[in-house]
N, C-alpha and C positions, 0 to 999 in steps of 0.2 A: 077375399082380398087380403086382410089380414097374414095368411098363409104366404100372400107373393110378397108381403112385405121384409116375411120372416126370412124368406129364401133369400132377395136382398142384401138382409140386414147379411147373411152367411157368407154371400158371394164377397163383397166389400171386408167381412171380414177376415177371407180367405185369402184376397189379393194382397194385403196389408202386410201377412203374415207373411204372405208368400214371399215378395220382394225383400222383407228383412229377412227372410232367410237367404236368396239370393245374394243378398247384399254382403251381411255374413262368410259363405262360402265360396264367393267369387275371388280368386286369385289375385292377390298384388301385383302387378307388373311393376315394380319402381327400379330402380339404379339397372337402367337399360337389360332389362332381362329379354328371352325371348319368346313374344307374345304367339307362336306357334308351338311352342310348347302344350300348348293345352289343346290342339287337335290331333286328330285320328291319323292324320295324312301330312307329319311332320314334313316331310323331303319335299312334297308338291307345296305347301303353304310356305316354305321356306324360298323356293325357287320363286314363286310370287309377290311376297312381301319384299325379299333380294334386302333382308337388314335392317327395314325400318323395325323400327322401337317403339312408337307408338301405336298405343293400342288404336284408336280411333282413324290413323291415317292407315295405318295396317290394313285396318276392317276395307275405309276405302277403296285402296287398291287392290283388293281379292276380290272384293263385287265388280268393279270396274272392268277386271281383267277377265271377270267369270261372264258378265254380259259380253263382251268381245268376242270371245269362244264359242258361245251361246248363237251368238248373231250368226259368225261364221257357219255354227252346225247347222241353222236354223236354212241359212241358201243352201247348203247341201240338204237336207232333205225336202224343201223344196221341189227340187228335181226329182224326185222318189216319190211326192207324197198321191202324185195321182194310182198311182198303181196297188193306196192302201195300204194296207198292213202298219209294221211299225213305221214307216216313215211319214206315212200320214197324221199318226200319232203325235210322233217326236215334233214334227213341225209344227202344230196346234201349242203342244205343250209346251214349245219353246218359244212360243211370243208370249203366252201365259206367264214364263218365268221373268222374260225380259219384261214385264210389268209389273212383275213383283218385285226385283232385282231395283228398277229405278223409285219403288217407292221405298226401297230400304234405305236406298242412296239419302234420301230426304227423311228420311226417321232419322238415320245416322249425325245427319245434318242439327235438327231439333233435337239429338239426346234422347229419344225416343225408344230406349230400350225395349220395352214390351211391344212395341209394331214393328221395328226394326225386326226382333227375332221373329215376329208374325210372319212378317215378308217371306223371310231369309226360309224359312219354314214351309211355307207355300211353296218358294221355288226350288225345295229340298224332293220335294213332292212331284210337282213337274217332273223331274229330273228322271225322279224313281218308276214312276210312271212311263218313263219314257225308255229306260232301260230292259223293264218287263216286256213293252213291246217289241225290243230287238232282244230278245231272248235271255235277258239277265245274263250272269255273269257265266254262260255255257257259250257265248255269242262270241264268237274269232273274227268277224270282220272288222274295218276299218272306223265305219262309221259304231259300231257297238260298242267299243273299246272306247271313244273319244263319248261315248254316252256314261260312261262309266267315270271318266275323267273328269267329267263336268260335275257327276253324284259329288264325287269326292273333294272337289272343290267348293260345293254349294257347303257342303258338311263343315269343311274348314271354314267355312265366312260364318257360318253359323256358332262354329265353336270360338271363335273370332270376338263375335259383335255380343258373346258373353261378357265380356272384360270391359265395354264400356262403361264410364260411366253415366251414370243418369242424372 
């Protein structure tokens, strides 16, 4: 018993540290800088955002827009998913994300950094999952490419909802 206590006592000690360090190395966003600066997929998170400044409204509307997309893909493979393979996949995986996606919504809402990125994380996950099963990034069709678009955006909400704060 003792021993799970200790573990404990390491875990709480380790989240502690963890967030001042986050805390720390998290980026200033102040005198209207650009808070897509700090993702992968500049030009798409920018095309998204369309100028806001704020980090927290930012965050909103890249989730917001990535659930809409999400939805979208999710009635196209629909029509696909009985025949298996990856559209059967994709489709599971994308109500998956659109459940993660709206409980980020509501973390975002509460300041909830550490679930927030949970979320965002899980549907980072979906995504990637969903793109292996259309053949990752060797896949030319319509629908695999707009699986890739979606990766790419979850990553930006993720590199996003870094910069809130808590």
């Amino acid at each position: 018993m003792s021993a799970n206590l200790h573990l404990v006592a390491m875990v709480l000690l380790f989240c502690m540290v963890s967030k001042s360090v986050v805390a720390i190395a998290r980026p200033v966003i102040s005198g209207g800088r650009d808070p897509c600066s700090v993702s992968d997929f500049k030009v798409l998170c920018r095309s998204v955002v369309k100028g806001q400044k704020n980090v927290n409204a930012a965050t909103e509307v890249s989730i917001r827009e990535l659930m809409k997309r999400t939805t979208k893909a999710k009635e196209v493979a629909a029509s696909g998913r009985e025949s298996g393979g990856g559209l059967k996949t994709c489709y599971s995986n994308y109500d998956s994300a659109i459940g993660n996606l709206q409980k980020a919504l509501k973390d975002l809402k509460k300041n909830d950094g550490f679930s927030l990125n949970i979320n965002l994380s899980a549907s980072l996950t979906e995504f990637d999952t969903c793109n292996d099963a259309m053949g990752g990034a060797k896949a030319s069709n319509v629908f695999a490419r707009s699986t890739k678009t979606l990766h790419e955006m979850a990553d930006n909400c993720l590199a996003l909802s870094t910069l809130v704060k808590q």
